[in-house]
N, C-alpha and C positions, 0 to 999 in steps of 0.2 A: 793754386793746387787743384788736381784734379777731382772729379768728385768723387770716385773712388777712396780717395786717400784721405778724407775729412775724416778728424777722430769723432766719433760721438759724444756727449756729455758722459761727466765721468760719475758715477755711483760712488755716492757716502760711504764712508766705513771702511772700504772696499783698499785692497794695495796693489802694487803694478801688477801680481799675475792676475789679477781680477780684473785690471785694466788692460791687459794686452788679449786678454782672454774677449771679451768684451769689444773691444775694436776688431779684435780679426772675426766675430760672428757679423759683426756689423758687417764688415767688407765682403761677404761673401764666402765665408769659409764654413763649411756645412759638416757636419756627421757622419757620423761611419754610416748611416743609416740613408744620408742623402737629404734628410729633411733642416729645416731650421731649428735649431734647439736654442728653445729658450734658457735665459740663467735663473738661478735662486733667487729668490728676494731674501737680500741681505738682512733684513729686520723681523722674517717671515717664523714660524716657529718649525722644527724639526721635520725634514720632508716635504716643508709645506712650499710652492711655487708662485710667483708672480707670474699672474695672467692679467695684464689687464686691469678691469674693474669686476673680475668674476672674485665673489665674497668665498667660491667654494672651492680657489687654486685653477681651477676648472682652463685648459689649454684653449687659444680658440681654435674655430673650428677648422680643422684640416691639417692642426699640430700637435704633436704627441712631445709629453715629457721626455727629458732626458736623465736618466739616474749616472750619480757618477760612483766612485767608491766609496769606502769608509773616511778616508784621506779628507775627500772632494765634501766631504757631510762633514765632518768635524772642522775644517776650513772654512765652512758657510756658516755652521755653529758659532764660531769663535767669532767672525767678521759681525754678526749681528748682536752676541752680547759682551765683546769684550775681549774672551777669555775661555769661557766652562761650557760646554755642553748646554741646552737648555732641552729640558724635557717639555715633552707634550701636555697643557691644561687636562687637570684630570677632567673624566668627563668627555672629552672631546674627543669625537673619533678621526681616524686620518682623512685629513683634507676639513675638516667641517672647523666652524668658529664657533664659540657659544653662544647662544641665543639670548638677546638683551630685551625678547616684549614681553609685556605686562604677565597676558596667557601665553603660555608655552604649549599652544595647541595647534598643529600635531607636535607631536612632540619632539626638538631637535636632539634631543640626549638618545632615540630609539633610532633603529632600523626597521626599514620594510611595513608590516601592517602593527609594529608596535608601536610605530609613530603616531597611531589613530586611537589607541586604546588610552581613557584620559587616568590621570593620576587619580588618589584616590582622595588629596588635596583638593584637585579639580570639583571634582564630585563634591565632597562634600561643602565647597566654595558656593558652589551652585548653588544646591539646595537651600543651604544657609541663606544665600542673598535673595532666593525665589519666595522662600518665607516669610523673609522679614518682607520683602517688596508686597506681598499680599495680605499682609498682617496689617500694613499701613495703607492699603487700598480698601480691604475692608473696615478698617476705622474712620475713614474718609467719607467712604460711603453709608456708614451705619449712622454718622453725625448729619450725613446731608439728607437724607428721607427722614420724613414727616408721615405723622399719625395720620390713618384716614377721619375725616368727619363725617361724622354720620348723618350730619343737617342736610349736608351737602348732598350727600349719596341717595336720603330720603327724596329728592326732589325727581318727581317724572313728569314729561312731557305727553301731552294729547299724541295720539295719532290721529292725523285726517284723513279720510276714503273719500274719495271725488268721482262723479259720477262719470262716464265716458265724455257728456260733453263739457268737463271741465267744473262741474256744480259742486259746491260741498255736501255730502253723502251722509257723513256720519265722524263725529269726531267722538274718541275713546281714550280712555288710561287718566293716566295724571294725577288725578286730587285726591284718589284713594291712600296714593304713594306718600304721602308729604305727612305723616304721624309718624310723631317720634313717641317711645315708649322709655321712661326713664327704669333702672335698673330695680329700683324700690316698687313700683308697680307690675314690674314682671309675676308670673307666678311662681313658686319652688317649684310646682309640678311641672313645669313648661320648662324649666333649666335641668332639671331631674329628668326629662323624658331624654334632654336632647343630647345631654352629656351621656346617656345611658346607651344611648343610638349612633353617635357621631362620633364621641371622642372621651372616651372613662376615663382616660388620664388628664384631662382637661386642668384639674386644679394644679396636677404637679409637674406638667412634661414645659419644656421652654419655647415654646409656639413651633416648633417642626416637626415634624415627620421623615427623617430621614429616606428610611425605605419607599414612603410615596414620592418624595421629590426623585430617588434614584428612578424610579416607577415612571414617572412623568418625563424625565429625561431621555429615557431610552422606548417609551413611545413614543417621541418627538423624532430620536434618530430614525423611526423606522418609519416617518410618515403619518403616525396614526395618533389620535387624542394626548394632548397634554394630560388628562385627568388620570386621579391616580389619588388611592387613600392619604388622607391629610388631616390632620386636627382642625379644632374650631378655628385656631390663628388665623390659620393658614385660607380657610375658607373665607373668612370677615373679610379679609386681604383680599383674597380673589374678586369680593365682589366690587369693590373698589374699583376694581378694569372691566367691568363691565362692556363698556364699548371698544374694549385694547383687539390686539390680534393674541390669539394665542401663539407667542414663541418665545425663543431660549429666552432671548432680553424680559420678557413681563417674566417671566420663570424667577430669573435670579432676582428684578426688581420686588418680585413678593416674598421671597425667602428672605429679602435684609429685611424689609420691615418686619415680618413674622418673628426673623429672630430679634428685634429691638424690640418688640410688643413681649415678645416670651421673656426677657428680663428686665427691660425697663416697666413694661406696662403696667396697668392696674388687669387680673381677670376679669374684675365686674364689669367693667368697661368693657372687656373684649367681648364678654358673653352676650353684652347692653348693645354693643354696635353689632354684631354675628345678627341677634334675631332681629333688628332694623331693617337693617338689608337683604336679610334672606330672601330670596322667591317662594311664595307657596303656593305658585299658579292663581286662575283665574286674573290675574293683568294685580294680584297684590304684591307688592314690597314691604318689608316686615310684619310683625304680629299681629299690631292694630287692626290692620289693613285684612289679614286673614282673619283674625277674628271676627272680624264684618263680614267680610267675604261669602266667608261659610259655616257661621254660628250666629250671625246678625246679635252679635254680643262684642262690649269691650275684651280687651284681654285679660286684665286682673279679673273677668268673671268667668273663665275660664275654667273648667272642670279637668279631672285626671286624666279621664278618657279624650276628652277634646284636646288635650295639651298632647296626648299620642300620638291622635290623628294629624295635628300638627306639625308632628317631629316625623313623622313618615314620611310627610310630603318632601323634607327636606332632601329625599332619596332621589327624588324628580317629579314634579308637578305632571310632565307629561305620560310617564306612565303610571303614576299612583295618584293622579285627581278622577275622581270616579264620574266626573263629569266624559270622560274620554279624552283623547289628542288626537296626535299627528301618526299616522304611520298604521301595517298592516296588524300590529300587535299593541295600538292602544285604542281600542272599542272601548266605549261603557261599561259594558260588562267586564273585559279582560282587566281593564284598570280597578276597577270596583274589587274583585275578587281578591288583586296584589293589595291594594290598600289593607282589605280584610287581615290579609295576612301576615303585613307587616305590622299593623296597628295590635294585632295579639303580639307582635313578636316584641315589641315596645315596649309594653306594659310586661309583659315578663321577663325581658333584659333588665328591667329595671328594678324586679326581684332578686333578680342575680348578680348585680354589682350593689347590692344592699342599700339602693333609693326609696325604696317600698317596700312594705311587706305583703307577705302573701294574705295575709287577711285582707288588706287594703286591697290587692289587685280584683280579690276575688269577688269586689261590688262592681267590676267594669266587666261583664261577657257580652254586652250588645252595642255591636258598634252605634257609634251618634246618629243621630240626623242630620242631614247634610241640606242648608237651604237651597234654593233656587239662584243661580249667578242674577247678583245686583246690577252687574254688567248689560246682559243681557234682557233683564227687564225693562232697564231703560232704551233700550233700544224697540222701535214699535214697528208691528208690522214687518216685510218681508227684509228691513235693515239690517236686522242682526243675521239673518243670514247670508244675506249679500258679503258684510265683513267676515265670519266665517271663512267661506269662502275665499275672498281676495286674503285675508291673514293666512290660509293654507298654502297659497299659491305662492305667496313672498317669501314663507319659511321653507320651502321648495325650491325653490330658484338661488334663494341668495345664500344659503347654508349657516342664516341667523336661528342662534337658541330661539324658544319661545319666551325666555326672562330678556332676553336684549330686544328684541322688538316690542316683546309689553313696555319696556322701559321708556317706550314712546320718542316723538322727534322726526316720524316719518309721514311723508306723505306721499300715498298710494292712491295711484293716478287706475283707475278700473275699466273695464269695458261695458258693464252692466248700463243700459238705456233706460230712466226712469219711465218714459211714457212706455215701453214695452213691459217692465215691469209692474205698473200700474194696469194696464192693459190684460196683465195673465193674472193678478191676482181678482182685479173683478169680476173675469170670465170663471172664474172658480168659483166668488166668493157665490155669485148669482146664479151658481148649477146646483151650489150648498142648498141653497137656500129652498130653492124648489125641488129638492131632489128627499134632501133629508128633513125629519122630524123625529129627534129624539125623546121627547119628551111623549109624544106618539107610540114612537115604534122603539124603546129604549134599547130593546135584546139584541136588532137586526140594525137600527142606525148607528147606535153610540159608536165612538172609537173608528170610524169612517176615514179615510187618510186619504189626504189627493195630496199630488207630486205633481212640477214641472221643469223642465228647462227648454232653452230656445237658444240655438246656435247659427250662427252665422257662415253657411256653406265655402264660402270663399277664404276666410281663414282661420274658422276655430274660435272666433270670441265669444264668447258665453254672454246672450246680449240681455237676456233674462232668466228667471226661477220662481217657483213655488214651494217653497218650504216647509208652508206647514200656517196655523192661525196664524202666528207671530210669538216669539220668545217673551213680549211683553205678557202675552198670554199662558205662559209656562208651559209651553209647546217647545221645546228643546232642540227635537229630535228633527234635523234637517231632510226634508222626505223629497229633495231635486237631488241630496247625493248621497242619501241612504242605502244603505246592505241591504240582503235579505229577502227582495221580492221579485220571486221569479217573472223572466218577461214573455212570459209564453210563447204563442207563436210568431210573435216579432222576432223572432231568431229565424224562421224558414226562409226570409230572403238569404243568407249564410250559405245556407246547406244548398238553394237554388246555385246563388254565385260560383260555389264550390266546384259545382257541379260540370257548368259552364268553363270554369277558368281551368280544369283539371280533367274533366270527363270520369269515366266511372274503369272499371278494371274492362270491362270489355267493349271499351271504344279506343284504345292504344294510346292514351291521354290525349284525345281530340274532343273535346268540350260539346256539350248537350246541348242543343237549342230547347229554349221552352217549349217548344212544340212537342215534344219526346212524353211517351205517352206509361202511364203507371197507373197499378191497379187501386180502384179507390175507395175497393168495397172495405167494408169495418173486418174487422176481427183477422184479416188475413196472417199465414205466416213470415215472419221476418226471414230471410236469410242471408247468411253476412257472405264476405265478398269469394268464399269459395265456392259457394251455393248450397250451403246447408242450414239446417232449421237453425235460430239463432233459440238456445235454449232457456227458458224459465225459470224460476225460480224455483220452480216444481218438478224439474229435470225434464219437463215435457217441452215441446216445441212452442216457442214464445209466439203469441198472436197478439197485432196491433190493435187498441180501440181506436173507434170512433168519436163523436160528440150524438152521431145519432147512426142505425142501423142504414141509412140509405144505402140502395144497392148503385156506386156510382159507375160501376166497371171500370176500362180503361179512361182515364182520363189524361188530358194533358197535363200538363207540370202550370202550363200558366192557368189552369180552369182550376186547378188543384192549389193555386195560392189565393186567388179568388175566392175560391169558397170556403177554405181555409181545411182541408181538409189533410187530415191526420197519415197516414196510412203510404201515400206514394211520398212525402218527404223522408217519413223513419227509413223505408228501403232504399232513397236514395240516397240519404247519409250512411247507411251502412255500404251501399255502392260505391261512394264518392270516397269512403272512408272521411275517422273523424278526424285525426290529423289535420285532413285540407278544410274542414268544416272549422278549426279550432284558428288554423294559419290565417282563413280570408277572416273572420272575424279579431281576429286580432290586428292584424295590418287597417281595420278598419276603425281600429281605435279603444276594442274593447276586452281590457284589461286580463291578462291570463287567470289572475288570482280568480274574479267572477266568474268562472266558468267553473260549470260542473265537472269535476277531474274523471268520471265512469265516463268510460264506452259504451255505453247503453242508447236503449232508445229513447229514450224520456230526453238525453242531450242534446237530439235534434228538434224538440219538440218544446225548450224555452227553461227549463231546472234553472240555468245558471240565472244569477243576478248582476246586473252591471246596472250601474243608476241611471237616474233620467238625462242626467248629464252627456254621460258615455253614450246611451242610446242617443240621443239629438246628433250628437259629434259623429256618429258612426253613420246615422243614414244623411247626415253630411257629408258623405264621402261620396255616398250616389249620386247627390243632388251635383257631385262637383266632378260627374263622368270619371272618377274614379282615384280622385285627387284628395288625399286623406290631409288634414292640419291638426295637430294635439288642441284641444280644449284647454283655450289661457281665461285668465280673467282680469289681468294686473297690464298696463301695456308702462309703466313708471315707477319707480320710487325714488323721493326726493329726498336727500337731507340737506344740513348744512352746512354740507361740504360738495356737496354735489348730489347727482343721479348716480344711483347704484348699479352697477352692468345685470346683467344675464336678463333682460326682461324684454329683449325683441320679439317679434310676434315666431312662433316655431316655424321652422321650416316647413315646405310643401313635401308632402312622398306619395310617390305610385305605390298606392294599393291596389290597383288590378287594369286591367286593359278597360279602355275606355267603351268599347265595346261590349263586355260582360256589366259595368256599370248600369249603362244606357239602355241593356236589356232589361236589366234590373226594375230600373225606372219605369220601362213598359207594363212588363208585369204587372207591378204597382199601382201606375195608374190606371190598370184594367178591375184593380180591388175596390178603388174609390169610385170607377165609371159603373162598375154591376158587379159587386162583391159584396164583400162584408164591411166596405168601408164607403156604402154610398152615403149617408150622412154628411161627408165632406165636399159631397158635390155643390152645396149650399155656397159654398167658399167662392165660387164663382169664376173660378182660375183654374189654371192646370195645378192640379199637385197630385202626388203619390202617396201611397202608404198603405201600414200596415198593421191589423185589430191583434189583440194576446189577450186570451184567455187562458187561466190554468186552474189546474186540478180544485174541485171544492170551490170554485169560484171563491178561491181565496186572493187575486190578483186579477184587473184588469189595465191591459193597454192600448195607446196609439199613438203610434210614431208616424210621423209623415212631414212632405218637406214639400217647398216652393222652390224656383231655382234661385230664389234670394233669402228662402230663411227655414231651417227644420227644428222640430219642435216635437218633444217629449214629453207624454201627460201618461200619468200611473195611478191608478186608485186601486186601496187594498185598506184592511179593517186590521188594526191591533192597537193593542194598552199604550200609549207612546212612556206611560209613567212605567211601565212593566221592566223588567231587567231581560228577560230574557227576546221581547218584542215579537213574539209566537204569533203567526199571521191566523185569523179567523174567517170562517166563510161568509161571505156576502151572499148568499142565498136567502132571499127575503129582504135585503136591503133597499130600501124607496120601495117597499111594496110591492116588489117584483121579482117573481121568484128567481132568478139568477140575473147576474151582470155582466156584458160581454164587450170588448175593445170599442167594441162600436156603436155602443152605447152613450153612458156619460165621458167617457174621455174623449171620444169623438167629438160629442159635443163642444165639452171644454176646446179642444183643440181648435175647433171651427170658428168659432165664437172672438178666440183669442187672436186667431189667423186673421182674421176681417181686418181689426183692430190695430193690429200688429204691423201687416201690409198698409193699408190704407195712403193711400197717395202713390203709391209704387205702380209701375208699368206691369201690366199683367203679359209673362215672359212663357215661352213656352220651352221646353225642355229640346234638346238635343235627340236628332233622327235618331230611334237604334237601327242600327243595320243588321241585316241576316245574320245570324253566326248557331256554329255548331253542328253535329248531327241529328237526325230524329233519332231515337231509338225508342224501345220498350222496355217494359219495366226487367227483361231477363240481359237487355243488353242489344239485343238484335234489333231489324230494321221495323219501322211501325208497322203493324195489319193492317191491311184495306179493310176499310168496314165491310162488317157481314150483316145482311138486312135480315135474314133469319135468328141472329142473334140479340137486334133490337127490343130491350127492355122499356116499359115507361115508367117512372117514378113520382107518388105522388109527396108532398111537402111533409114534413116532419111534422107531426103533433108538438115536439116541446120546440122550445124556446131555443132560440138555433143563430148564430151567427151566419149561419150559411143560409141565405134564403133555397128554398128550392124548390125551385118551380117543376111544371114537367118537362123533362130534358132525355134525349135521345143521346144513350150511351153503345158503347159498344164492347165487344170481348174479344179477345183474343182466342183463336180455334183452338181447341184441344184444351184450353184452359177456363174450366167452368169458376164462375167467382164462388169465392165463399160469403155464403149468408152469418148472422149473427146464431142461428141455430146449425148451423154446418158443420158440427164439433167436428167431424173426423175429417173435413175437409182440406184435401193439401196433404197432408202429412199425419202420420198419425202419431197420437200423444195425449188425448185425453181433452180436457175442457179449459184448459188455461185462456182465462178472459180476459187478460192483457190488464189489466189493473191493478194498480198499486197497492199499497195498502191505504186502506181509506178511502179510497179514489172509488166516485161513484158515477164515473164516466164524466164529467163536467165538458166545457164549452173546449172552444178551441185553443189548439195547442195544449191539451191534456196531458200532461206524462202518462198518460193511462197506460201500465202495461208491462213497463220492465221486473224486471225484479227487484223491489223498493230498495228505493236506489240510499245509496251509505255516503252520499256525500251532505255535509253539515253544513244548511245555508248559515252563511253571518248575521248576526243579529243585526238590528238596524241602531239608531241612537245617535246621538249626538257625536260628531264626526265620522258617523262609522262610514261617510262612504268614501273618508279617506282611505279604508282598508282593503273595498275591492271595486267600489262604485265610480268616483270620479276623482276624486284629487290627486291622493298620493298613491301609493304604494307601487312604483314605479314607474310611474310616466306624469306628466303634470295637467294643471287644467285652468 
C-alpha cells in the first residue's frame, strides 16, 4: 500500500468520525484556512488542545488552533468523559493547568504583574520561618560563646625598640598589665564614679545599648568608626578584641556575649572584668595598674577624687591624660584643661544620679596630683625619648589605637644610631657644663633648654636627638620635637629660595640671583607689593628694625644672609609675597600648622616654630639639591604574625629646581666661610648654615648641614614643669649679656659634627650655577656704584652676630638711606620704631617691628611637637 494510504494509529475513546476525521488530516487534507489543524485531546478538559508536550495547549510554532462548533465541543466533551459535559477546574484559566509546587510563586492562579505580587499566606510563611530560623541561630550561637577571662586579658607583652643597627634599645609595657583586682577590693567610689560617667543604668539595663549598636552600625556603613555610646557590657566585651579589626563580624560577636553577660552574668563580675581591662593611658591596663601609674598608690587606697580622675580617663587616655598625646589638639596643656573639666564634671554627675552628696562632693575642688610616668623614669637618658618618638611614628603609619600598641607584642625596628646619639648628647652635655652654673647664676642659668636633631639628607631618617636631661630625670618635655620656640632667622633661607624659585612682582616671575641688591640700613620703610608704606600698628608707615643701627646701604641679598641682617629680607618677602615664602617652606618639609598664620613682617623674620626635627629634615632638602624626604624614624614592625605594611622609607619629592637649592647652599656656605656662622669653620669640611636669633634673646639657633648629614641645635630658657612653657630671656645667660646662633649652638653643632662624621670622606657640595636676575631693592636693574656715595662703617659697640668690620657700601641715586634718627625719612608718619611689644631690638632675626603680632605660639611639653614640630599633625617623621 501506498504511503499515502497508511491509516495512522487510532486514538482511544475516539469513534469512526473521529477516525476518518483523523486519517484524512493525516493524509493531507488541510483547512479552510490552508494550514494543518491539529484535533482535540480526547482526555484534555474544555477547549483545552493537544500540543505536544507543551503543559499550556500552546500550538507549535508555525500552527494555529482550529475552533470547530458547539457540536464539534460537546462531541470532544463527551469522547473524553463518557457522556456530560465537563466543566473547566475552578481556579484555572483557559489553557492554563493548575500548579502542583510546593510555592506557588509567581503565582499560576494570577495574570500579568499579579502573578508577582505574593499571597498573603506567602508573606506571612516567610516571616514565620525567618524568625523561627533566627530564633534558633541565635540560641546556637548565645550557647556557643564564652565569658571573657579577665586573667587572660590582664596579660601584656614588652615591646622592643632596636636600634638601626639591629641592637636592642629599649624594651617597655608588660608587667604593669598582669594585676588583677578582685571585686571586694575595688572601691565604691571608683564603681560610683564609673557607673555615674559610663553607664547609670549599669545595675538594671541587660548589657546593650540598642541605640549605640544602631550608632555603630550605620558608622560602619558609611566608612567611618565602629564606636558609638554603649554600656559597661558592652565595653568589658570590646576589650576582649583588643587586637580584632574593627567590623560587622567583631559587632555582632560582642553583642551575643553582651547580651548572654546582660542575663546570664553576675554585674560584679562585669564591673570586676570592665575596670581590669580598661585602658587608662600611660601603657596601664586596669586599676591596679593606674593606680601605680598615677597616684603610686594601690587601688583600694584610692580617694573620691582620684577614683574621678580615673573614671575620666575612661573618655580617652589620649586626650584626657594630662601628660599629653598624639595629634594637633592633644598638648599638655589642652589635655590637662579636658581632664580639669571632665573630672568636675564627674564628681558632680555623681551628685546628680544620687552616688554622692553634695556635702561630700564639696571636700574635692582641687584636682589630684598627678605623679611623674613610672614608665618613663625607667627609661634613662636620651631613651625615653628616642621611644617617644619611634611610638609616635608607628601610631602614624599603622592606624593602631594607643591601648593596642601599649598592649605590647611589637617590635620596632628604628633608624636612630647609638654612637650618633651618644655623640650629640655629650656634645651638649659638655657645652652644659661650661657654659652654665646655676647654683652661680640661678636668675639667668636655671631652666636653660638645649634641643637637637640630626637627619640624614639622602632619605629623611632621624639618625639622632637631644631631648632634654633625660626622663629618668623628670625632664618630660621632649625639646628635638617641641612646639613653641621661634626659629629666627633660620627661616631667611625660605624667603631667599622664594625669591629665586618665584622672583618678586616686578621681575615677570623670573627668579633673583643673590646678587640682587636691597637696602640694609635699620629702620627703613616696608612696602608691600603695590609700593605703598606697609602700615603700623600706629596707623603710621611701619619701619623695619635692626639688631644694630649700621648704616649698611645697598647690600646684596647673599652679604645680607651673611651678616644676618634684618631689613632686605622683610622687603623681599613682602616683594616675593608670603604665599611663595609659606609654599617653598613647606614643600621643604616644614609643617603648615608651625607657621605664623599673619602676613606680617616679623613672618619673614623666624615667629613661626617648627621643631629641631623639621628644621634638620628641611635644610635636608638643600643639602640633597632640592630633593625633599619626610622625616621617618621606624623603618619595621614586627609581630607574630608577621611585619606590619606602611613603613617603607617615604618617597623622594622635588621641592625646588636644583638650581635654587645649590644656590641656597652657596649663600650658606658664604655664612660659615665670613658670617655669622664662622665658628663652624672648626668642622674642617664644607658645610653650610644658618645662626637664629629672636626677640629678647628668648631663642637661639643653628641649623646646618654636610652633604652626608644636617643637624638641628636650639637653645631657649623656660619652666619645662610650667603648663603654660612661657619662653624667658637668656639675656645674662653664662654671663654674657645676650646669646646668638652662633654662639653656643654653633658650638654644640660643631663639636657634635666632628663626632658624628668621623671616618666619613670630606665631600664637597654641588657647583651652583648662575641663575636669576640682579635687581634692587624697587625691582629694577642694580646701580653702578657711586664713589661719592661711599660711606665707611665702623663695628657695632654691642654684642652682634654680624661682625662688622669697615666695609664699603653703596647707595642707590636719588635714594638717601634712612638712619635710626631719620624719623621722617621715606615717608612720612611719625616715629614708628619697628618693635614689637617688648622687643627691645634683640639679635638676629628680631621680629622687631610689626604690629605685635596675634598669632599664639604652642606651648611646648611632652608630645607637643607632635602638634606643630615634628611628628604628627599631618605628615609623619
Amino acid at each position: 500500500m501506498s504511503e499515502h494510504r497508511r491509516k495512522p494509529p487510532q486514538p482511544q475513546g475516539g469513534g469512526r468520525a473521529a477516525n476518518r476525521r483523523a486519517a484524512q488530516q493525516g493524509s493531507g487534507r488541510r483547512a479552510a484556512t490552508g494550514r494543518d489543524v491539529p484535533t482535540a485531546s480526547p482526555s484534555g478538559p474544555y477547549g483545552q488542545q493537544s500540543y505536544g508536550q507543551d503543559p499550556y495547549g500552546r500550538p507549535p510554532h508555525g500552527q494555529e488552533p482550529a475552533y470547530g462548533g458547539r457540536a464539534e465541543a460537546r462531541r470532544a466533551a463527551q469522547r473524553g468523559s463518557g457522556s456530560r459535559r465537563r466543566a473547566p477546574e475552578q481556579g484555572a484559566g483557559r489553557g492554563r493547568t493548575p500548579d502542583k509546587r510546593f510555592i506557588n510563586y509567581p503565582r499560576s492562579d494570577k495574570d500579568g504583574w499579579k502573578r508577582f505580587v505574593p499571597s498573603w499566606k506567602l508573606v506571612g510563611g516567610t516571616a514565620l520561618g525567618f524568625f523561627a530560623a533566627m530564633t534558633a541561630a541565635t540560641g546556637i550561637a548565645l550557647a556557643m560563646v564564652g565569658e571573657p577571662d579577665v586573667n587572660d586579658l590582664a596579660v601584656a607583652e614588652n615591646n622592643v625598640y632596636y636600634w638601626a643597627d639591629g641592637t636592642q634599645m629599649a624594651a617597655v609595657g608588660g608587667e604593669r598589665n598582669r594585676q588583677i583586682v578582685p571585686y571586694e577590693k575595688i572601691p565604691k567610689e571608683m564603681r560610683d564614679a564609673v557607673i555615674a560617667a559610663e553607664n547609670e543604668s549599669f545595675d538594671t539595663d541587660h548589657g546593650v545599648d540598642p541605640m549605640g549598636i544602631a550608632r555603630a552600625v550605620w558608622n560602619m556603613a558609611k566608612g567611618g568608626s565602629t564606636q558609638g555610646g554603649s554600656t559597661i557590657t558592652q565595653q568589658y566585651v570590646k576589650n576582649t578584641f583588643l587586637d580584632a579589626d574593627q567590623t560587622l563580624t567583631r559587632k555582632a560577636h560582642e553583642l551575643l556575649i553582651s547580651v548572654k553577660l546582660g542575663y546570664t552574668g553576675d554585674k560584679n563580675k562585669v564591673m570586676a572584668g570592665y575596670l581590669n581591662t580598661a585602658y587608662f593611658g600611660r601603657g596601664a591596663y586596669g586599676l591596679q595598674a593606674a593606680a601605680q601609674a598615677y597616684f603610686k598608690k594601690n587601688a583600694e587606697q584610692l580617694d573620691p577624687s582620684e577614683c574621678a580622675f580615673l573614671a575620666q580617663m575612661l573618655k580617652g587616655p589620649n586626650l584626657y591624660n594630662p601628660d599629653g598625646g598624639i595629634g594637633a589638639a592633644a598638648t599638655p596643656k589642652a589635655n590637662t584643661d579636658r581632664a580639669k573639666r571632665r573630672w568636675e564634671w564627674v564628681l558632680d554627675r555623681e551628685v546628680e544620679v544620687g552616688r554622692m552628696t553634695q556635702e561630700e562632693r564639696n571636700k574635692y575642688r582641687t584636682f589630684p596630683k598627678i605623679q611623674p610616668p613610672a614608665e618613663a623614669l625607667s627609661l634613662r637618658g636620651q631613651t625615653g625619648y628616642l621611644v617617644e618618638i619611634a611610638k609616635q611614628y608607628v601610631l602614624k603609619k599603622s592606624g593602631m589605637t594607643i591601648n593596642q600598641l601599649d598592649h605590647g607584642g611589637y617590635q620596632i625596628h628604628t633608624t636612630f644610631d647609638k654612637k650618633k646619639v651618644d655623640a650629640l648628647a655629650k656634645a651638649v652635655d659638655q657645652t652644659r657644663e661650661e657654659f652654665l652654673d646655676e647654683k652661680e647664676r640661678p636668675e639667668t642659668d636655671k631652666y636653660v633648654q638645649f634641643g637637637a636633631a640630626s637627619v640624614d639628607p639622602k632619605n629623611g631618617a632621624i639618625v639622632a636627638i637631644y631631648g632634654g636631661a633625660g626622663m629618668d630625670k623628670k625632664h618630660f618635655t621632649n625639646n628635638a620635637n617641641t612646639s613653641g620656640v621661634p626659629v629666627g632667622s633660620t627661616w631667611k633661607p625660605y624667603v631667599l629660595a622664594a625669591a629665586m624659585e618665584y622672583g618678586t612682582q616686578n621681575t615677570d616671575g623670573e627668579g633673583l640671583s643673590p646678587e640682587s641688591k636691597y637696602n640694609g640700613n635699620d629702620l627703613i620703610v616696608i612696602k608691600n607689593r603695590d609700593g605703598d608704606p606697609v602700615m603700623g600698628s600706629n596707623g603710621r608707615p611701619f619701619r623695619q628694625k635692626n639688631e644694630s643701627p649700621t648704616r649698611y646701604g645697598m647690600v646684596t641679598l647673599d652679604e645680607a644672609m651673611q651678616k644676618s641682617i634684618n631689613t632686605p629680607f622683610v622687603q623681599l618677602g613682602f616683594d616675593v609675597g608670603h604665599s611663595k615664602v609659606r609654599e617653598v617652606a613647606e614643600s621643604t618639609g616644614i609643617l603648615e600648622e608651625s607657621m605664623n598664620p599673619n602676613n606680617d613682617a616679623s613672618f619673614m623674620l623666624g615667629t613661626s616654630t617648627p621643631s629641631a626635627i623639621r628644621m634638620a629634615d628641611s635644610y635636608a632638602t638643600f643639602a640633597a639639591s632640592g630633593t625633599h624626604h619626610e622625616p621617618y624614624s621606624v623603618t619595621k614592625v614586627e609581630t607574630k604574625d608577621g611585619p606590619l605594611e606602611g613603613f617603607e622609607k617615604p618617597a623622594a619629592k622635588r621641592a625646588m629646581d636644583n638650581s635654587v637649592a645649590d644656590n641656597i647652599t652657596k649663600v650658606l656656605e658664604n655664612v660659615v666661610k665670613q658670617g655669622t656662622g664662622t665658628k663652624v669653620k672648626k668642622l674642617g669640611r664644607p658645610a653650610a648654615g644658618k645662626t637664629g636669633t629672636t626677640d629678647k634673646n628668648k631663642s637661639a639657633w643653628f641649623v646646618g648641614y654636610t652633604p652626608q648629614l644636617s643637624t638641628a641645635v636650639t637653645l631657649f630658657r623656660t619652666d619645662p614643669t610650667s603648663e603654660d612653657k612661657e619662653l624667658m630671656s637668656m639675656n645674662g645667660t653664662g654671663g654674657v649679656s645676650s646669646i646668638h646662633g652662633g654662639d653656643i649652638p654653633a658650638e654644640i653643632w660643631t663639636t657634635y659634627m666632628k663626632a658624628a662624621l668621623k671616618g666619613q670622606p670630606e665631600l664637597d657640595f654641588p657647583e651652583a650655577e648662575d641663575i636669576g636676575v640682579e635687581a634692587d631693592g624697587d625691582g629694577g636693574p642694580t646701580p653702578s656704584p657711586t664713589p661719592s656715595m661711599t660711606v665707611s662703617e665702623s663695628p657695632s659697640p654691642e654684642p652682634s652676630e654680624s661682625p662688622s668690620p669697615t666695609a664699603t657700601r653703596t647707595r642707590k641715586p636719588g635714594k638717601p638711606t634712612c638712619g635710626p634718627q631719620d624719623w621722617n625719612c621715606g615717608e612720612d608718619g611719625g616715629t614708628d620704631s619697628g618693635t614689637t611689644e617688648g622687643n627691645d631690638g634683640g639679635g638676629d632675626g628680631d621680629p622687631s617691628g610689626f604690629p605685635s603680632p596675634t598669632f599664639s605660639k604652642p606651648s611646648g611639653g611632652r608630645n607637643g611637637g607632635g602638634n606643630n614640630g615634628g611628628l604628627l599633625g599631618g605628615t609623619d617623621n
